[in-house]
VEXMAR-446091 format. One record per residue (C-alpha): residue in one letter; x, y, z. Coordinates in steps of 0.02 Angstrom, whole numbers, plus 50000, padded with zeros to 5 digits. Layout:
AXYZ/...
! end
This chain:
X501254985856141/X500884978655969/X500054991955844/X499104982155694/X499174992655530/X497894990655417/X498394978955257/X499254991455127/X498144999754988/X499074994554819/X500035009154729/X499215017454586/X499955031454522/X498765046454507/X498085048854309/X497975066354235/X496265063454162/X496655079254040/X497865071453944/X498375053153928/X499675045253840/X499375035953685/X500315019253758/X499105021753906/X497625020253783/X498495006853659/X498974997153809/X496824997153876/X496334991353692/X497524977953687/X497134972953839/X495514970853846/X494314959353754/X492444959653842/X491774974553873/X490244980353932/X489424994853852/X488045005953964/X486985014653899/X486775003453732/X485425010053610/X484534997953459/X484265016353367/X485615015253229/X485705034553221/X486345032353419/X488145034953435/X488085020553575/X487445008653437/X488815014253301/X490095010753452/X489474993853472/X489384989653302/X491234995953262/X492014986753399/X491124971953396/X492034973253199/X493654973053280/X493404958253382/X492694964353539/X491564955253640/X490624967853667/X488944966553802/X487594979453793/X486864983853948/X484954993553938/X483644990654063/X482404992653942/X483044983553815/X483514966253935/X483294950953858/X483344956853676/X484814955353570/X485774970453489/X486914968253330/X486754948253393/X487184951853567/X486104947153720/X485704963853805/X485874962654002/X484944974754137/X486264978654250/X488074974854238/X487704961954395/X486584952554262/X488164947054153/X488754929254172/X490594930554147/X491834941854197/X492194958454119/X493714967054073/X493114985854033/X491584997154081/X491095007453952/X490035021854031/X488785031253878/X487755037453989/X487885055554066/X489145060654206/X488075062154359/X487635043154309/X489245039054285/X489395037254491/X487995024354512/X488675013654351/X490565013054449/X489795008954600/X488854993854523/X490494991554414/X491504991754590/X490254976054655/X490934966154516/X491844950054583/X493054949854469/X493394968354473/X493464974854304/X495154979254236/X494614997654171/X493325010354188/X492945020454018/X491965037054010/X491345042053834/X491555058553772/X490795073553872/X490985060354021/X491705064654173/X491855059854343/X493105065154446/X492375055354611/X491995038454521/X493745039054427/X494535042854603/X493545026654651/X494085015754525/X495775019654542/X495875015854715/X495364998754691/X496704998354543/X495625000154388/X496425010754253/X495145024354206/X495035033254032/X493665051054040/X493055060353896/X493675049253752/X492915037153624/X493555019553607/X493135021653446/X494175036953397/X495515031853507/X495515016053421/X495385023953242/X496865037553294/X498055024053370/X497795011553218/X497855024353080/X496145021453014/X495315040153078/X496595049252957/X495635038852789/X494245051952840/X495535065352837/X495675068153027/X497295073753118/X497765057853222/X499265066753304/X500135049453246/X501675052553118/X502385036153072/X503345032852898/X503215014352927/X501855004752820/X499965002852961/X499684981253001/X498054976652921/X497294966953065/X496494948953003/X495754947752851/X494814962752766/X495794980752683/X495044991052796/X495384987052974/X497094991453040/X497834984553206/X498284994353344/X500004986053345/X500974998353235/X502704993753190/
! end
């Protein structure tokens, strides 16, 4: 008698979403290059619009998803309803929206054909069942963190505000592209 096993879920090792290492992070920002942000607010004062803004700066193409805003544009960008409504594939989920949300938004995110390559919670953002989820159909998933900061700690730029960036490095930061005050996240 022939016994048919079920094809093989991938291996993905499990993520302690307490802490994650910085070449976990540096390796997501350098990977990715669309990302779509829910939860995107036109209200300048909005920490989802400041977001936007700053990594649009450093070369992100970065889609703002808002129901109520659909069909508007948002720092030049075309805003989208739903994450379904975006034309071309996606490489990150950014999640600003609160945690019990965060479920529906990973579900939709999990629809995606292609899958996206990562799920990202913003700060205060977590989601233990949606990251479990994710990671089952091999996203990488980041919780409680900013791109932003992360981005600002990893390339150097956070401590110019006078911020601790747990990053000690004697070697000179690599401007990225033209401009003094945008570093790159590749650091020597």
């Amino acid at each position: 008698m022939l016994i048919e096993l079920p094809c093989p879920i991938p291996y993905v090792p499990v993520m302690s979403h307490d802490n994650y290492p910085n070449e976990y992070i540096r390796g997501i920002l350098n990977s990715v290059k669309t990302i779509a942000l829910v939860g995107a607010s036109q209200n300048p004062a909005r920490p989802s619009w400041i977001v936007t803004k700053y990594l649009l700066e450093r070369g992100y193409d970065v889609i703002p998803i808002n129901p109520g805003l659909a069909g508007s544009e948002l720092l030049g960008k075309k805003v989208y309803a739903s994450l379904a409504d975006v034309p071309g594939p996606i490489d990150m989920v950014e999640v600003f929206r609160n945690s019990e949300a965060a479920g529906p938004i990973t579900d939709e995110a999990l629809a995606l054909d292609p899958l996206p390559k990562v799920l990202w919670m913003q700060l205060s953002v977590r989601n233990d069942e949606a990251a479990a989820k994710a990671e089952a159909k091999g996203l990488k998933v980041v919780m409680d963190r900013c791109p932003k900061i992360e981005f600002g700690r990893l390339s150097g730029e956070i401590s110019w505000q006078g911020v601790n960036s747990r990053m000690l490095s004697s070697k000179k930061p690599v401007l990225s592209g033209k401009g003094f005050q945008k570093l790159s996240l590749n650091r020597p």
